[in-house]
C-alpha positions as CSV (number, residue, x, y, z in Angstrom):
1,X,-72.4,49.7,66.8
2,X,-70.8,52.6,65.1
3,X,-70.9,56.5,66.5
4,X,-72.2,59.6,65.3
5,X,-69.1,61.4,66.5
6,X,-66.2,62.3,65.0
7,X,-62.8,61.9,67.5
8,X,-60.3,64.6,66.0
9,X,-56.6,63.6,65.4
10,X,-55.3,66.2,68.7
11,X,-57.4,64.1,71.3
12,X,-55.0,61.1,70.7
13,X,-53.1,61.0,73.8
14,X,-49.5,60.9,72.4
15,X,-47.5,59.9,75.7
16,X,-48.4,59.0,79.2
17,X,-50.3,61.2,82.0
18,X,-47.2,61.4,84.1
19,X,-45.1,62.8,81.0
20,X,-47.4,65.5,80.2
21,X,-46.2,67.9,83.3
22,X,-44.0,68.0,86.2
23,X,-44.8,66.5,89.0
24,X,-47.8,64.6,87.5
25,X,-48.8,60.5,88.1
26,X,-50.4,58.0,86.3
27,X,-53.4,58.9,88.1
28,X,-53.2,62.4,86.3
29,X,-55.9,62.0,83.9
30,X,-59.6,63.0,83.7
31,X,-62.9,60.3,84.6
32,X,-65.8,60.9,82.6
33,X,-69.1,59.2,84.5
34,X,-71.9,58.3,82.7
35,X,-75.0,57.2,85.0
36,X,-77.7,56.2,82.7
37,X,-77.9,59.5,80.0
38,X,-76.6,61.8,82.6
39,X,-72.4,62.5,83.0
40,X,-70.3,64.3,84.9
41,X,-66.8,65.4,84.5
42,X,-64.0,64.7,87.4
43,X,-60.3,63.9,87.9
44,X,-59.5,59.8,88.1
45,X,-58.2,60.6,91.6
46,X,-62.0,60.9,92.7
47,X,-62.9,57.9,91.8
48,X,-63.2,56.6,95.8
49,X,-65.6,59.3,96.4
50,X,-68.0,58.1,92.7
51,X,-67.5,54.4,94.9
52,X,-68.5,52.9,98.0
53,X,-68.3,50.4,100.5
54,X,-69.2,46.8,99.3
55,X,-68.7,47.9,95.9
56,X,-66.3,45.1,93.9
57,X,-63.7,46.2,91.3
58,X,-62.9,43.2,88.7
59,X,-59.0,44.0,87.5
60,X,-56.6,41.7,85.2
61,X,-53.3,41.1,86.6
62,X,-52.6,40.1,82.5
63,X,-49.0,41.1,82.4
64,X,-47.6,43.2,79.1
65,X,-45.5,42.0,76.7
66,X,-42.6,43.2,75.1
67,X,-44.8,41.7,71.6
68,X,-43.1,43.8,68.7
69,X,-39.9,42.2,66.8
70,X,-38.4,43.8,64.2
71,X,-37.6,40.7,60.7
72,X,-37.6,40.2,57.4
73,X,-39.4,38.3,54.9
74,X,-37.1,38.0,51.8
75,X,-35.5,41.1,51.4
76,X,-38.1,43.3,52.6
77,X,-38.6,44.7,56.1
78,X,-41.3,43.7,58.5
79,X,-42.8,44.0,62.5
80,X,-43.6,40.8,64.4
81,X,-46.7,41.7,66.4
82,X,-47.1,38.0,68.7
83,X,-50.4,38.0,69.8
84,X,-51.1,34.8,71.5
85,X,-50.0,31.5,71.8
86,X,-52.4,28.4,70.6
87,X,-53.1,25.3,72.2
88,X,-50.4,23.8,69.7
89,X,-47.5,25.6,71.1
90,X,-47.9,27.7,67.9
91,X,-48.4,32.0,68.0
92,X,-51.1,34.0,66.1
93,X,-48.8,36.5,64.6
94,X,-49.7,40.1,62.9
95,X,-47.0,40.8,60.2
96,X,-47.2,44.8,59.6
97,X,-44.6,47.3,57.5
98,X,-42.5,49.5,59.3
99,X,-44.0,53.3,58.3
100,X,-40.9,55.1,58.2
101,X,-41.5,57.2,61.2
102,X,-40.8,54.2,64.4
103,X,-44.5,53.1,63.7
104,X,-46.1,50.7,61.9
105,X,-49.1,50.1,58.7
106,X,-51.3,47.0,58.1
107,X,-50.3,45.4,55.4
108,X,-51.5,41.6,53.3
109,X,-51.4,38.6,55.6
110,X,-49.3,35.2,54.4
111,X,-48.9,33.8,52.0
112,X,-48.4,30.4,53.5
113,X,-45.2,29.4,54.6
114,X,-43.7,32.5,53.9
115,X,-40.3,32.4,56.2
116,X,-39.5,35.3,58.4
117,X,-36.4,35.7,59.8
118,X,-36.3,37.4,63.2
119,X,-33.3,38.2,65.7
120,X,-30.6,35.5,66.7
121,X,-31.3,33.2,63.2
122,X,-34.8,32.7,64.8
123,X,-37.3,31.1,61.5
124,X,-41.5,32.2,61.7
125,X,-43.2,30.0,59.5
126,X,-46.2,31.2,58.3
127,X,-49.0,28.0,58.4
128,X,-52.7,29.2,58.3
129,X,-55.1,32.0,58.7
130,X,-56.1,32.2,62.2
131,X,-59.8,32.4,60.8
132,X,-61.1,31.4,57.7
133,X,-61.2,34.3,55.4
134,X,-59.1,36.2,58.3
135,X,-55.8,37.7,56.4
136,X,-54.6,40.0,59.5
137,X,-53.7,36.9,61.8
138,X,-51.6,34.2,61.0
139,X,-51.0,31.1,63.1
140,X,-46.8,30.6,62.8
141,X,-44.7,28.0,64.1
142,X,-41.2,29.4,65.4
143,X,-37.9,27.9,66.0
144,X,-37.0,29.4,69.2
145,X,-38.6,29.6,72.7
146,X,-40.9,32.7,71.9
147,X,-41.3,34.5,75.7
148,X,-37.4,34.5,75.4
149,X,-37.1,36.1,72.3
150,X,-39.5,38.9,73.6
151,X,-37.5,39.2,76.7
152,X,-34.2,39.5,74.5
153,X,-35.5,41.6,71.6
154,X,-39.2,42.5,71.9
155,X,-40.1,46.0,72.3
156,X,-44.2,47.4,73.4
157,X,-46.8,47.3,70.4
158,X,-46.9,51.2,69.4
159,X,-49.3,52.9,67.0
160,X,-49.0,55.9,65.0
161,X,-50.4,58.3,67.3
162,X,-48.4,57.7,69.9
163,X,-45.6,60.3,70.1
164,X,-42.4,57.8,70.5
165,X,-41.3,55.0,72.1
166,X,-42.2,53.8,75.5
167,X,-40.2,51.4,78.6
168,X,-42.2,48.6,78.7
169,X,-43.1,49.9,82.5
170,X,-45.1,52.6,80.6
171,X,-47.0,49.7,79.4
172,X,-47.9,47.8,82.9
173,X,-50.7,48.7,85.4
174,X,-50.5,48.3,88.6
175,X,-52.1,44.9,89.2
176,X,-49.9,43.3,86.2
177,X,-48.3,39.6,87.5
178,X,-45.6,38.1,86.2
179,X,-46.9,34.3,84.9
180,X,-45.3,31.0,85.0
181,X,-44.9,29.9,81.2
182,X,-44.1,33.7,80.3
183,X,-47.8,33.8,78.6
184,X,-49.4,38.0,79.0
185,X,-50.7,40.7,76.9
186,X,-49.7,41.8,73.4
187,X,-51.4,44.9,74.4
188,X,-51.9,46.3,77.7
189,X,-54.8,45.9,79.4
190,X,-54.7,49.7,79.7
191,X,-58.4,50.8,81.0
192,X,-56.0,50.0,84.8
193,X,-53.1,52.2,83.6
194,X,-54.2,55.5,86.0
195,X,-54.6,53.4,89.4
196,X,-51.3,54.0,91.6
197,X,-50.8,52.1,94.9
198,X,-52.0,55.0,96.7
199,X,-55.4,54.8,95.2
200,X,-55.6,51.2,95.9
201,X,-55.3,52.0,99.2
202,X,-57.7,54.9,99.0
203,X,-60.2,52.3,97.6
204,X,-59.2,49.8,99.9
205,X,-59.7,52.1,103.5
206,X,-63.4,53.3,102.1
207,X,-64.5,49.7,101.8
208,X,-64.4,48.9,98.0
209,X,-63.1,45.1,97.4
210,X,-60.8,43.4,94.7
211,X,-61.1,40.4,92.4
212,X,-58.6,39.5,90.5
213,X,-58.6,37.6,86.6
214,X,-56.4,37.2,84.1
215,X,-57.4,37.5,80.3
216,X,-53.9,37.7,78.3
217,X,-55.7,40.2,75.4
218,X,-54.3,39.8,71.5
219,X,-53.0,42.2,68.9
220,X,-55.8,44.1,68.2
221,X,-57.3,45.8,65.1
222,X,-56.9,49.5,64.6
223,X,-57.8,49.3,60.7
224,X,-60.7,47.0,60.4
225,X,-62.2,47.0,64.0
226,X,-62.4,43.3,64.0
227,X,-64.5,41.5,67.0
228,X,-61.7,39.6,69.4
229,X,-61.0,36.2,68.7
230,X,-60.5,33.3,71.3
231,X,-58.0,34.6,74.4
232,X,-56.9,32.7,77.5
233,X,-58.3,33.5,80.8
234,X,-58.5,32.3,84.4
235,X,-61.3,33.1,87.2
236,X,-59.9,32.0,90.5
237,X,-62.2,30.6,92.7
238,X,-61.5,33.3,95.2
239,X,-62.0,35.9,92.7
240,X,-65.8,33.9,91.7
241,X,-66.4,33.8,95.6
242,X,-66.2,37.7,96.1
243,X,-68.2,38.6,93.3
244,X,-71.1,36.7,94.0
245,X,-70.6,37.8,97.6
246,X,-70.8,41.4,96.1
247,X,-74.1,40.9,94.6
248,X,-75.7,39.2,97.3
249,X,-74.9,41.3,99.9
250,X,-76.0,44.1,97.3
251,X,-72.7,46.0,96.3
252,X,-71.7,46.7,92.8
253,X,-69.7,44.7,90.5
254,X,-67.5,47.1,88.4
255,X,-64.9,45.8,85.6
256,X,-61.8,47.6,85.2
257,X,-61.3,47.4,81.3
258,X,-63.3,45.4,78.7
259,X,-60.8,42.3,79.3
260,X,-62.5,41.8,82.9
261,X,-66.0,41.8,81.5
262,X,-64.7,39.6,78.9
263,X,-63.1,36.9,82.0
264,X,-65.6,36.9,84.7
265,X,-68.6,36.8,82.1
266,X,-67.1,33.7,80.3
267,X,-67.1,32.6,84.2
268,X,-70.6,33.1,85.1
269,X,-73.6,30.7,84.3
270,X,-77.2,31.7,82.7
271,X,-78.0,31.4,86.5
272,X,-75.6,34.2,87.1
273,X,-73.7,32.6,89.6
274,X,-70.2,32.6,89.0
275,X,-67.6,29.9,89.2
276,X,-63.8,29.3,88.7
277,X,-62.7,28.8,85.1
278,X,-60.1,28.8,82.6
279,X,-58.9,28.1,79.4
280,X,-60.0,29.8,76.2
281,X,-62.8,31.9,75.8
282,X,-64.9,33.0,72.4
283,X,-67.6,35.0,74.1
284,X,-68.4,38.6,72.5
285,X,-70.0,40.7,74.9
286,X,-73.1,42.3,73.1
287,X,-77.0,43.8,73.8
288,X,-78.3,40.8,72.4
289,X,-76.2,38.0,74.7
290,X,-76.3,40.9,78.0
291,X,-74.5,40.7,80.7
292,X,-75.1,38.8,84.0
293,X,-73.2,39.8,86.8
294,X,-71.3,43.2,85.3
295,X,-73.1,46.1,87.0
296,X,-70.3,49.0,85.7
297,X,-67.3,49.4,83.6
298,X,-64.3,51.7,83.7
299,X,-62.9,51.6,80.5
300,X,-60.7,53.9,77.9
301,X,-62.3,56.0,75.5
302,X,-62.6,54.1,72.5
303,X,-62.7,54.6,68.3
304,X,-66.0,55.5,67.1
305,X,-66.1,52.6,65.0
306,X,-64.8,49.7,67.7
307,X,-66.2,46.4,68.4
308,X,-65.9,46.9,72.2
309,X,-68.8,49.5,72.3
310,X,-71.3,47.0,71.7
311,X,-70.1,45.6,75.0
312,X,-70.5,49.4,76.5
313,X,-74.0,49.4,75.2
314,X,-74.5,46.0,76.3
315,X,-73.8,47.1,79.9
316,X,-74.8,50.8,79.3
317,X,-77.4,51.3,76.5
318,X,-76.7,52.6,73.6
319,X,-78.4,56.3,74.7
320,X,-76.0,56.3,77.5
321,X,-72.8,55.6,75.5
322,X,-73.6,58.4,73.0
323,X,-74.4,60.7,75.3
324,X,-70.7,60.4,76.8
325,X,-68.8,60.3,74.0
326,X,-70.1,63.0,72.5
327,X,-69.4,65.0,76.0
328,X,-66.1,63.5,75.9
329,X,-65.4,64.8,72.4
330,X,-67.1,68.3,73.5
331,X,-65.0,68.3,76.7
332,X,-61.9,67.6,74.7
333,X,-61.2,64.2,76.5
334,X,-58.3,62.4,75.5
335,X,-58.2,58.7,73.4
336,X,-56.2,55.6,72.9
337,X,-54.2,53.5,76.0
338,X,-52.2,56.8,77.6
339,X,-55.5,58.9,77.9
340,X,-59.0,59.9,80.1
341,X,-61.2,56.8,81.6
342,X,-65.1,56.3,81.5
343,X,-67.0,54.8,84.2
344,X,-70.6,53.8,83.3
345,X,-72.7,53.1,86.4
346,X,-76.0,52.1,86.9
347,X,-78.5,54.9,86.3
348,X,-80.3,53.9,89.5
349,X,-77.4,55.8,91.2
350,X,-77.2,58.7,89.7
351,X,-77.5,61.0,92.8
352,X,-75.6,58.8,95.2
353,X,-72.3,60.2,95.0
354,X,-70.3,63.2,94.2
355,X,-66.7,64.2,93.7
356,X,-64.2,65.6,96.2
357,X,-63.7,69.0,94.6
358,X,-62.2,68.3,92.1
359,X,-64.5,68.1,89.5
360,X,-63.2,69.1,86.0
């Protein structure tokens, strides 16, 4: 699915919500709703009013990483992007050139067994394409316990149109958990970055429910839109419990971010009951496979040219996700992990609710 839109270069959103102004929170951003073709424009903080009792938000607690190390391979300079660890205790790795201006450019994948060298006489080996054909993602064996190297020298993945630099904290949502082997997210699962705990409880008071998963999301593919490869992921039983609770006692299941759909659909069975799972999952999300139990989706605003909007239009409809992207590029909206959310909803619903004032 590509757009008909074109997203101009000034609707990047170049730092954070809460660095844009004094005074403003993470939670300082705008919330597009689309409910079938029809949207409306309001401030994230309404989003208790747009839910309601019995509804069920799906979040990952997928921890960031610190992913980005700075090597080099012979004598020329390169950035480390880890994406995720395999089964064999080796990394898919994303090798990119430094650009000059504390950002980064794809560049040629391999060849094989290419040697970087990376901080504290720490060897990457280069072994294989991650996919056949695939020269963006390498699989690479390292000689060094790779979740401490991150810790010691890793900084947050950045892309060019982000204005500088960010703390890692930038880069965590609220519902991020810390995991036992050190395993997360080479890029934040950022469709959660405007909730605060305030909101939670906001949410929380008015009746709307919780389930947590975990999908740990890769490096992904700015250039070449690339669909997402196999990603670890866990559905607690809990979490399985309380959605199909939700549905039969006729709330709404809502996904907070792509990655959620992603988890709790790799989770639930062509009878769409869902169970606890884990392990790896290659499912792509689109309108031929459907969804089963994914009513909504709050999610960033995404390039016009993205594999994840065939997931939007497979929860959505394709009318309905070019209707709001072309209102979010007339509305001047802002893109990419630091900017404005969209919620699609069910177009059944599309007089139930309202905001609190605060409409934009």
């Amino acid at each position: 699915m590509t757009l008909a839109v074109r997203v101009p270069e000034e609707l990047a959103a170049r730092v954070p919500a809460e660095q844009r102004g004094q005074g403003l929170g993470r939670d300082a951003v705008r919330l597009l709703v689309s409910r079938g073709t029809e949207v409306s424009h309001h401030a994230f903080t309404d989003l208790p009013a747009l839910l309601r009792a019995g509804d069920l938000l799906i979040v990952n607690t997928s921890r960031t990483l610190p992913a980005a190390v700075d090597g080099t391979l012979g004598h020329a300079r390169v950035v480390v992007h880890f994406s995720t660890r395999g089964d064999d205790g080796r990394w898919a790795v994303e090798l990119r050139d430094p650009d000059g201006r504390g950002t980064t450019r794809a560049r040629a994948g391999g060849p094989a067994y290419s040697v970087v060298r990376l901080p504290g006489d720490v060897r990457l080996i280069l072994d294989e394409p991650l996919a056949p054909g695939s020269g963006r993602l390498w699989w690479a064996r390292v000689s060094a316990d790779v979740p401490a190297l991150l810790r010691r020298h890793g900084r947050a993945i950045r892309y060019s149109y982000t204005e500088r630099d960010q703390p890692l904290s930038a880069h965590q949502t609220v519902f991020a958990l810390p995991s036992a082997d050190g395993s997360g997210s080479a890029e934040m699962p950022s469709a959660a970055r405007p909730f605060t705990a305030d909101l939670v409880a906001r949410l929380v008071s008015r009746g709307v429910q919780f389930a947590p998963v975990t999908l740990h999301t890769g490096v992904a593919s700015p250039e070449a839109h690339e669909p997402p490869y196999p990603e670890l992921f866990e559905v607690p039983g809990a979490s399985a419990r309380l959605v199909n609770a939700a549905r039969a006692g006729g709330g709404r299941v809502i996904a907070v971010g792509t990655t959620a759909v992603r988890a709790v659909e790799s989770a639930t069975g062509p009878d769409g009951v869902v169970g606890a799972a884990a392990g790896r999952t290659e499912l792509v999300v689109t309108p031929e496979r459907g969804v089963r139990v994914v009513d909504g989706l709050l999610t960033g605003l995404h390039e016009p040219q993205a594999s994840h909007l065939l997931m939007l239009e497979a929860i959505a409809g394709r009318a309905a996700v070019d209707r709001g992207y072309a209102e979010a590029v007339r509305r001047l909206y802002l893109w990419h992990e630091f900017g404005d959310v969209h919620l699609l909803l069910p177009e059944e619903f599309a007089h139930a609710e309202s905001c609190e004032g605060n409409c934009w």
